[in-house]
Backbone as a chain_set.jsonl record, in Angstrom:
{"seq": "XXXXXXXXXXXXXXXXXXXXXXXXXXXXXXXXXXXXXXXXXXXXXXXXXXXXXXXXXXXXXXXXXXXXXXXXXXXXXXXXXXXXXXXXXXXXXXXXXXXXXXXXX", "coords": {"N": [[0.812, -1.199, 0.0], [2.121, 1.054, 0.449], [3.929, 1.735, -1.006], [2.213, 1.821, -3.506], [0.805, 4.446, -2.288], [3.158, 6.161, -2.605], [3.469, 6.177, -5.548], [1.158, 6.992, -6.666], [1.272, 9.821, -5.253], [3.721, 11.062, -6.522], [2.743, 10.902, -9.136], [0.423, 12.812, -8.903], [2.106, 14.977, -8.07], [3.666, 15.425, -10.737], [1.969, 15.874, -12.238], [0.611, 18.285, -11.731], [2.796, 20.24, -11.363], [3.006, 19.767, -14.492], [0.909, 21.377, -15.144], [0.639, 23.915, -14.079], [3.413, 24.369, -15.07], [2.864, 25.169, -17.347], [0.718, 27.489, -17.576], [0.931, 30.89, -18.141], [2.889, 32.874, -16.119], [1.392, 35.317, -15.537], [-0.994, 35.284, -15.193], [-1.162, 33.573, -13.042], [-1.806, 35.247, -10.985], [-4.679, 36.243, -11.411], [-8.047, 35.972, -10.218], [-10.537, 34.255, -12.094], [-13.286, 35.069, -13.324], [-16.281, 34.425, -11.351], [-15.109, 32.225, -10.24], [-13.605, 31.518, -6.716], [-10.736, 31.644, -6.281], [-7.271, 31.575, -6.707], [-4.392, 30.805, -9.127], [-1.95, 31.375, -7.85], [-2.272, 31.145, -5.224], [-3.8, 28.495, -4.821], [-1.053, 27.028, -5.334], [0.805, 27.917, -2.931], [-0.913, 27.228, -0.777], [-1.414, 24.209, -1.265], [1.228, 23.888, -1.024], [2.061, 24.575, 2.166], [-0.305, 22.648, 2.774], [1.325, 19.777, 2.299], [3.269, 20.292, 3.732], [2.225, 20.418, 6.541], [0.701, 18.174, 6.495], [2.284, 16.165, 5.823], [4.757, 16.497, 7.055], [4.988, 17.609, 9.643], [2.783, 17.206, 11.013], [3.466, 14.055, 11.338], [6.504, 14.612, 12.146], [6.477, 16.222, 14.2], [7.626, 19.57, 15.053], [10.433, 21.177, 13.463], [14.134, 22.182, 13.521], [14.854, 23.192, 11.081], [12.65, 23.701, 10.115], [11.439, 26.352, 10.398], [13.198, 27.711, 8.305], [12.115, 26.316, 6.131], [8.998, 26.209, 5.833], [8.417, 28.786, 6.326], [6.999, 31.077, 8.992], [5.216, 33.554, 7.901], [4.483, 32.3, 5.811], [3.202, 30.304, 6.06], [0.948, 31.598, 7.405], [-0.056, 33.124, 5.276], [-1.04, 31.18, 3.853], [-3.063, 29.11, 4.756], [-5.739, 27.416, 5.493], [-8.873, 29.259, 4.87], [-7.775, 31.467, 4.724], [-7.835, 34.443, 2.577], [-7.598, 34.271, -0.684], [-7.643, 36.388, -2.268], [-5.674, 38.358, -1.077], [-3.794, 37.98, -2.089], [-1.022, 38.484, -4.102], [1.166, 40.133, -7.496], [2.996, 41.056, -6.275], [3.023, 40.571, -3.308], [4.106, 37.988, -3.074], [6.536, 36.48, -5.3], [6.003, 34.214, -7.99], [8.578, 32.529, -8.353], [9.257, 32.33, -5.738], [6.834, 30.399, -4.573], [7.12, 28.521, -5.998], [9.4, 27.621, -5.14], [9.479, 26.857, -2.647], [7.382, 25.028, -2.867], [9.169, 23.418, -3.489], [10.986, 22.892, -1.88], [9.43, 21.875, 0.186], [8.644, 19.58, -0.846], [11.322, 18.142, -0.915]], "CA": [[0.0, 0.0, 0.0], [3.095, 2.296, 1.217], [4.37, 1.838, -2.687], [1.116, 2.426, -4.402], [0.826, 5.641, -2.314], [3.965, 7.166, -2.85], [3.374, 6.747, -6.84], [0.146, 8.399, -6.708], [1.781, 11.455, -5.109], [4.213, 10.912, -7.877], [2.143, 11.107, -10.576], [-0.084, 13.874, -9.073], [3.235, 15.853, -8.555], [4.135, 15.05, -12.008], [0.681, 16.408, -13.374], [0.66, 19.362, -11.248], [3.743, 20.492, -12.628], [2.594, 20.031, -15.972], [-0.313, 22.282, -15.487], [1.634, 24.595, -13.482], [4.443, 24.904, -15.956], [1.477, 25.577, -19.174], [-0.265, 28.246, -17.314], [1.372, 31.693, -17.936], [2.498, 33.396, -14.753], [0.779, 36.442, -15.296], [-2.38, 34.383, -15.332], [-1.378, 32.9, -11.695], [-2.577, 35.665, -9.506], [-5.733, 36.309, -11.589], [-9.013, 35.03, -10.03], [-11.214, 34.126, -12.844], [-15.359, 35.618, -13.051], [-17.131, 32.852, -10.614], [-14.29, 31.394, -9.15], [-12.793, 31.974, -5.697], [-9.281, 31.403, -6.039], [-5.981, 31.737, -8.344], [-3.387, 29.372, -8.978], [-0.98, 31.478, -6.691], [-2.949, 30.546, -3.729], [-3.531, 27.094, -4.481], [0.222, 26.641, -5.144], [0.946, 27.932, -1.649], [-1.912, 26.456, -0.111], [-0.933, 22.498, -1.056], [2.474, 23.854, -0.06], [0.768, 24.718, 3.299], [-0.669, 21.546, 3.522], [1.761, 19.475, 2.238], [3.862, 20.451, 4.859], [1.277, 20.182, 7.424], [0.311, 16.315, 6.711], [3.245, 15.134, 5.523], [5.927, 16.463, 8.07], [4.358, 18.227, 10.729], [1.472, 15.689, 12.046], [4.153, 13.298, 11.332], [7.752, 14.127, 13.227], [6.412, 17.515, 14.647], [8.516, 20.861, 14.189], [12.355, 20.228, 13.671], [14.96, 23.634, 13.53], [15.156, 23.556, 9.9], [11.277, 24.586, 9.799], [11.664, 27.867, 10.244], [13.131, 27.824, 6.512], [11.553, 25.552, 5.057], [7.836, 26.826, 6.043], [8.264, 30.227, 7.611], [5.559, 31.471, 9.754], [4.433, 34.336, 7.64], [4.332, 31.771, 4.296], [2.069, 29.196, 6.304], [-0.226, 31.831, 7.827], [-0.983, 33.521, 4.048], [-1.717, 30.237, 2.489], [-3.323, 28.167, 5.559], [-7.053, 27.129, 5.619], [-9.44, 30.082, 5.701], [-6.877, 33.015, 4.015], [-8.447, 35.146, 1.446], [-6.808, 34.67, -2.208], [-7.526, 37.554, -3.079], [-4.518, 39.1, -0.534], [-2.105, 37.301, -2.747], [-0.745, 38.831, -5.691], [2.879, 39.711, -7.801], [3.364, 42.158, -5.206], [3.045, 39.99, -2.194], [4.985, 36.934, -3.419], [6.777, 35.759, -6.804], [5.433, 32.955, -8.591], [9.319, 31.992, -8.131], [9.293, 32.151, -4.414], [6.095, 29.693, -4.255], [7.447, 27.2, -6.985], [10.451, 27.647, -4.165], [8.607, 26.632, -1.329], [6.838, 24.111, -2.918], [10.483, 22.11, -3.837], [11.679, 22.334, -0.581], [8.627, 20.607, 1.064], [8.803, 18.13, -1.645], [12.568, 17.433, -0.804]], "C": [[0.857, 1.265, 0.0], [3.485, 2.629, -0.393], [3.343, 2.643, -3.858], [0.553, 4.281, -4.054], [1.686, 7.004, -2.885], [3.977, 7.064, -4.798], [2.012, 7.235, -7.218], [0.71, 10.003, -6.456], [2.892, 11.81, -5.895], [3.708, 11.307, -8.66], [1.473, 12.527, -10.368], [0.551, 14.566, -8.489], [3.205, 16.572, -9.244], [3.192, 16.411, -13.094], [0.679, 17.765, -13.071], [1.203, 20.577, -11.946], [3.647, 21.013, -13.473], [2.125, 21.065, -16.085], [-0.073, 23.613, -14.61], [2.593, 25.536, -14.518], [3.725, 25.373, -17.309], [1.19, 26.916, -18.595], [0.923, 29.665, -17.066], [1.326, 32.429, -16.532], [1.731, 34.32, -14.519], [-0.257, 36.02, -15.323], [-2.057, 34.117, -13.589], [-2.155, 34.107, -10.609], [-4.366, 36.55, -10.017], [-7.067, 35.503, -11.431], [-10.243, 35.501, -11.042], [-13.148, 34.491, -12.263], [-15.595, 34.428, -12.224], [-15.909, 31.814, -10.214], [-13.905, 32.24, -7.794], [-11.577, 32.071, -5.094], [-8.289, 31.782, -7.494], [-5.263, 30.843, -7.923], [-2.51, 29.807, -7.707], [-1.074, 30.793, -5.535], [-2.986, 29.15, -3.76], [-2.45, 26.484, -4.495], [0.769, 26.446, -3.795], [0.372, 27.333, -0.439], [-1.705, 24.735, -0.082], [0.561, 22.747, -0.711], [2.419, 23.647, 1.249], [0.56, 23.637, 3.77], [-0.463, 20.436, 3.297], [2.746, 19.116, 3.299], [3.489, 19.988, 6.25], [0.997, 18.691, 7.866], [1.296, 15.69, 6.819], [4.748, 15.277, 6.45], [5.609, 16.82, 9.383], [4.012, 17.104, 11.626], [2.662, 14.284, 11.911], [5.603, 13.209, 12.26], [7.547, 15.623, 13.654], [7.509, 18.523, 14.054], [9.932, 20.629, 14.816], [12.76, 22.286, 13.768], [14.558, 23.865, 12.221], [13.472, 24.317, 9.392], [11.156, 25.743, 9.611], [12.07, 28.304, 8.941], [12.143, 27.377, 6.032], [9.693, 26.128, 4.878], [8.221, 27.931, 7.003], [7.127, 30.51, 7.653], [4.475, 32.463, 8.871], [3.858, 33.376, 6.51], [3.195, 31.335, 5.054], [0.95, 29.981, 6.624], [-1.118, 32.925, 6.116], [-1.835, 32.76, 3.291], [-2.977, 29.267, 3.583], [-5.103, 28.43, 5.397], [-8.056, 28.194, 6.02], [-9.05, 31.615, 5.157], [-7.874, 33.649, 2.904], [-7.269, 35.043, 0.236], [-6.895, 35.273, -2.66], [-6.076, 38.687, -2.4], [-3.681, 38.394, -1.561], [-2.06, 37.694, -4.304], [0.693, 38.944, -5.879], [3.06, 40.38, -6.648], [3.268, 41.69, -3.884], [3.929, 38.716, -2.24], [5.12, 36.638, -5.117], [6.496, 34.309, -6.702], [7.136, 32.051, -8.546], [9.614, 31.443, -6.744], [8.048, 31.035, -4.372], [6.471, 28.547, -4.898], [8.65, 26.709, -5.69], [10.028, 26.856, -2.907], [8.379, 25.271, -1.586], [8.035, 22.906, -3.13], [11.063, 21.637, -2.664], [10.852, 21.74, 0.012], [8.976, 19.499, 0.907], [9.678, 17.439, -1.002], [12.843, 16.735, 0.811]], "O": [[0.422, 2.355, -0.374], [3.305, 3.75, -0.869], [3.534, 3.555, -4.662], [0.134, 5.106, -4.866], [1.366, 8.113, -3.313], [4.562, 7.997, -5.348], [1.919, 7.947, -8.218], [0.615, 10.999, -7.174], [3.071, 13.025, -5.976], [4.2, 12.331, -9.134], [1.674, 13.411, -11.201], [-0.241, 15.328, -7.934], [2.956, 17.774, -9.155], [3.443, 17.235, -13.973], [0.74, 18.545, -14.021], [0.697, 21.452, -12.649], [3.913, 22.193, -13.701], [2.565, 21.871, -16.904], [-1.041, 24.372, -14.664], [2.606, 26.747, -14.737], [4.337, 25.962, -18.2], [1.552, 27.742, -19.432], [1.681, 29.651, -16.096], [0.304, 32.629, -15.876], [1.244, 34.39, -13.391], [-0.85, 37.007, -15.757], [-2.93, 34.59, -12.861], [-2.897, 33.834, -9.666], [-5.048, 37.229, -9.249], [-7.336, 34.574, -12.192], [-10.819, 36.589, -10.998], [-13.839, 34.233, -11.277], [-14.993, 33.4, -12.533], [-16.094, 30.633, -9.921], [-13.901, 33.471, -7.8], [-11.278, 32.404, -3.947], [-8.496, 32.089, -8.668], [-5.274, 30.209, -6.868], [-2.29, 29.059, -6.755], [-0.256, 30.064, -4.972], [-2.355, 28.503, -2.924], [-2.403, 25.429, -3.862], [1.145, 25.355, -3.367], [0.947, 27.018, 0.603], [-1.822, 24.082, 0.955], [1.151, 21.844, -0.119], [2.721, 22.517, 1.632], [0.963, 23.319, 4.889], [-1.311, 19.617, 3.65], [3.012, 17.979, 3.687], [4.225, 19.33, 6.986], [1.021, 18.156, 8.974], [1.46, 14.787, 7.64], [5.619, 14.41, 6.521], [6.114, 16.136, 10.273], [4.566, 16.424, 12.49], [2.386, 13.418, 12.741], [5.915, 12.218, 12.92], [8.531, 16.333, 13.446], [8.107, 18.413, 12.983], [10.398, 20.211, 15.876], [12.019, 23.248, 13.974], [13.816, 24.84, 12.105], [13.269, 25.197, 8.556], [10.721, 26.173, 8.543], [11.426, 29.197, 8.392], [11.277, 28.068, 5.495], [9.267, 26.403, 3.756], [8.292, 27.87, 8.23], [6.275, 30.358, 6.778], [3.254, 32.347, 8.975], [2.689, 33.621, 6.21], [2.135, 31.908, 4.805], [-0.137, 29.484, 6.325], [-2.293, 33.264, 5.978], [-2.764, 33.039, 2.534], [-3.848, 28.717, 2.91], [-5.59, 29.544, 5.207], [-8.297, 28.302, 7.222], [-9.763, 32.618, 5.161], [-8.765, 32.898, 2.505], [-6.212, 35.672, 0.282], [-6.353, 35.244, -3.764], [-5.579, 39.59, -3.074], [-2.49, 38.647, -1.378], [-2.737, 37.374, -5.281], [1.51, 38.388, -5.146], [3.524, 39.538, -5.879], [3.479, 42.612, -3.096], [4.519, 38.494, -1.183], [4.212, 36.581, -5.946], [6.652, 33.499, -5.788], [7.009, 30.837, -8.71], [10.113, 30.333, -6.56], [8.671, 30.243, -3.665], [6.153, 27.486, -4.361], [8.728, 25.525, -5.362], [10.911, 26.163, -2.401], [8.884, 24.375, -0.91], [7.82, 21.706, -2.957], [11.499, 20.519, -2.387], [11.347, 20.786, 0.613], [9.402, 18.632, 1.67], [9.378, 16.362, -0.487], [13.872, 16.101, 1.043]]}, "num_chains": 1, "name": "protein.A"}
């Protein structure tokens, strides 16, 4: 089961990514008519809670946290934030791709 999970989160990585790396940045912090979000936010946001499930609830908070999720990142993206605070001017679409590698790693 431990195998089959970790290539799911593989693949939907993988796909992420994909659809990630297609979608012009200047598009990421625009929230579309009738939606409630932009990509920025959801980038940061499964960063967020990536972090959250997968290291956190798991071996609690180490030293290196403090990089890796700093306090202000987790409380812009965390459950509840408004996506509309998040634009170029509050974070680069490089700084969140950033974020999101070091969870990964």
């Amino acid at each position: 089961m431990r195998d089959a999970a970790a290539q799911q989160m593989t693949f939907a990585r993988q796909y992420l990514l994909e659809l990630v790396n297609a979608t012009p940045r200047a598009e990421w912090f625009r929230i579309p008519a009738g939606a409630v979000s932009n990509i920025a936010w959801q980038i940061g946001h499964l960063t967020v809670a990536q972090y959250g499930l997968m290291l956190f609830r798991q071996r609690g908070r180490t030293e290196i946290d403090a990089e890796l999720m700093p306090g202000p990142f987790r409380k812009r993206f965390a459950k509840g934030t408004d996506p509309r605070s998040i634009s170029a001017d509050t974070i680069s679409c490089d700084d969140l791709l950033a974020a999101m590698q070091r969870v990964h790693e």
